[in-house]
N, C-alpha and C positions, 0 to 999 in steps of 0.2 A: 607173811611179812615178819611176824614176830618169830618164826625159827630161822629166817636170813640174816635176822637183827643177831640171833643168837652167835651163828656161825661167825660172822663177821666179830663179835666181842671178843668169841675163843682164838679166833686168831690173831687178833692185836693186843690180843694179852702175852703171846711168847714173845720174846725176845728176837730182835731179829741180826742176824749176824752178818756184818761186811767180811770184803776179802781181808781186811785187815784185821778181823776177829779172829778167834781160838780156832787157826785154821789145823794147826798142828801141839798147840800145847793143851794139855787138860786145864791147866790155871784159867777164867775166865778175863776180858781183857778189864782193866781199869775203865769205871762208867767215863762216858767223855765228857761230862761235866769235871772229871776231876784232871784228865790231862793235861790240860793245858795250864794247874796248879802246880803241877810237878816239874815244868819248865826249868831246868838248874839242878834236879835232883841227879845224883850218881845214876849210873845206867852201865846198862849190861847189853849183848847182843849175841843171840843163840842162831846157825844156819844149818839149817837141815837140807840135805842135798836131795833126797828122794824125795820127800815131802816138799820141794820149791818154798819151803817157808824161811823167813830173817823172821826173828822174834826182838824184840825190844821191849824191856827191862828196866824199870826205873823202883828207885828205894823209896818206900813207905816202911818208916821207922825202921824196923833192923831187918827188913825180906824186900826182894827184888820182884816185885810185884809185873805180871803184864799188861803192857801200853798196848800193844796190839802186832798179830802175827801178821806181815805183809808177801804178798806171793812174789815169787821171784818170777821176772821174766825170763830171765836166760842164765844157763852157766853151760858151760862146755865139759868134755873128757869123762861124762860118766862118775862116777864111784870111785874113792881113791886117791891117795893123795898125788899131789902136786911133787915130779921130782927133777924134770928139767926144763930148761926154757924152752920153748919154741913147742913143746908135747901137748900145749891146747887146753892141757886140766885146769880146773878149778882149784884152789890147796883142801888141804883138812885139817884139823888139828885147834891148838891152844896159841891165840893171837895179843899181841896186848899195842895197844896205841896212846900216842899222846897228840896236843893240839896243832904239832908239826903234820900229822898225817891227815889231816884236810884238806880240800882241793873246791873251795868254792866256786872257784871261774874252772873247773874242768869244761875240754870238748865235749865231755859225756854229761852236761847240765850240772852237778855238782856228784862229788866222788871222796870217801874214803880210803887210805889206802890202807890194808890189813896188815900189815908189817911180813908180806915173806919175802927173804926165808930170815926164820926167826932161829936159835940157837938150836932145835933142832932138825929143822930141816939144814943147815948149814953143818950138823955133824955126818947127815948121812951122804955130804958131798951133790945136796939140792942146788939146783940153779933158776932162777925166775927175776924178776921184779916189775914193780906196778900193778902188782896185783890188788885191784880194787869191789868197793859195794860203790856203785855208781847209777847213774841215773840213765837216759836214755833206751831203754828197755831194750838191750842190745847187746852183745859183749863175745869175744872168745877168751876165756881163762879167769876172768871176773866174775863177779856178780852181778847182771844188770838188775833195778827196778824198775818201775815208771817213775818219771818225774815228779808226780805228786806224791809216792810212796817214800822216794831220796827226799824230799823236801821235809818231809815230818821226820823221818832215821837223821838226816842232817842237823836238824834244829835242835833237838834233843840233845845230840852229844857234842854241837858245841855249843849251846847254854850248859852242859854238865862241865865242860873244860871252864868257859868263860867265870863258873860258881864253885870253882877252886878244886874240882876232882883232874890229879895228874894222869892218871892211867884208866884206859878201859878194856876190859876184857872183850876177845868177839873169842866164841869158842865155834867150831865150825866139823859138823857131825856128817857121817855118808847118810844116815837115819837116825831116826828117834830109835836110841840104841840099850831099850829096853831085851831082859833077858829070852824073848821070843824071837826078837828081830836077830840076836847076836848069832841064835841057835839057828835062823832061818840061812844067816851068810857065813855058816861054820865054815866051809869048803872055799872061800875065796880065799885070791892071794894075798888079800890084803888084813885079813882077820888079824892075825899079831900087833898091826899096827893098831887097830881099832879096837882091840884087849887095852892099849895104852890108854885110849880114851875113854872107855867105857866110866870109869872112875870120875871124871867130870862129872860126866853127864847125868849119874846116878847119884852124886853128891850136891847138883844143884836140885833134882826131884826131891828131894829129900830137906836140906835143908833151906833153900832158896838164896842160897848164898853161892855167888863164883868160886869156884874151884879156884884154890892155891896149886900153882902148875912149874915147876921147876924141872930143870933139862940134866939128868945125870947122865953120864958113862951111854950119853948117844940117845937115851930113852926119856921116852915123857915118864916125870911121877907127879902121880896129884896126892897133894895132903900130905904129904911126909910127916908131921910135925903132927895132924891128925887133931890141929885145933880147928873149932867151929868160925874163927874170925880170921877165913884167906886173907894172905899180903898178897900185893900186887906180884907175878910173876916177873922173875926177871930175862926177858924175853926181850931179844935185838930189836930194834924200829928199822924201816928203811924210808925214803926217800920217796915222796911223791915226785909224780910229773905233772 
């Protein structure tokens, strides 16, 4: 009895981790005693395509700390970005939204739209729209979650609009596109593009701040300016449905 007792201590002494936990990020998530204090706080939103994980992102004091990774149910098109309608893909890239891109009575239970195509998907002659993170765990070209997953992503980022933050960042990666992974998809045809991104992605690891993301001469550049305090990109919205 006293080495069952034992066993049983050693194991509800680890931590135990939901699907909404550090499924894909090394950051551990914010205890959930303190989530529901950060209600209104700025917020970020990171999707990793290989990985099925939406990260979410809320600010404690000057770093954008993890609320919790939630697994995606569905996306479509594989790897890659998003470059006409009706093609089924998923997008990739550097997103920015404001409180017009909400969709609380959607058919899909509640739905964000990510704003494509944004200035550059619109340079390289991209076509889409409606492209959403939406609920119903379902989707072609979107993000589907489950409904209880959209209900927490939901509330977060409009208490963050409703406590006065204009713009949110969704940055939206094929994978956690660390220097192994990049080396691993050297040969795709989509690596150039994902050179573009890389810079995000290694600048939020790093500092914990959004990448400042600006559209030149057709191409993404992050940090130009190569200050620690991103402004909001200036990145098109589009229209929910």
């Amino acid at each position: 009895m006293v080495r069952v007792a034992l066993l049983l201590a050693m194991l509800f002494s680890f931590p135990v981790f939901t699907m909404s936990s550090a499924v894909a990020s090394e950051q551990a998530p914010i205890e959930t005693g303190v989530q529901q204090q950060l209600l209104g706080s700025p917020v970020y939103i990171q999707i990793f395509k290989q990985e099925r994980t939406l990260e979410l992102y809320a600010k404690v004091e000057n770093r954008f700390q993890l609320v919790g990774a939630y697994r995606i149910c569905d996306f479509s098109g594989g790897l890659g970005n998003k470059r006409r309608e009706g093609d089924f893909k998923s997008p990739e890239g550097f997103y920015n939204i404001d409180i017009h891109h909400l969709k609380p009575d959607s058919r899909f239970y509640r739905a964000i739209n990510i704003g494509f195509p944004n200035d550059y998907d619109r340079a390289q002659g991209y076509s889409g729209k409606y492209l959403m993170i939406h609920g119903n765990c379902l989707s072609i070209g979107c993000y589907a979650m489950t409904d209880a997953y959209m209900n927490v992503i939901f509330n977060y980022v409009q208490a963050a609009f409703n406590n006065g933050q204009r713009n949110i960042e969704i940055s939206i990666y094929p994978f956690k596109m660390t220097e192994a992974n990049m080396k691993l998809n050297r040969y795709s045809t989509y690596i150039n593009f994902w050179r573009q991104l890389q810079p995000g992605y290694a600048y939020f690891e790093k500092y914990h701040q959004p990448p400042s993301v600006s559209v030149i001469n057709g191409n993404y550049v992050v940090n130009q300016s190569q200050t620690l305090t991103p402004q909001p990109s200036q990145l098109a919205f589009a229209t929910v449905k």
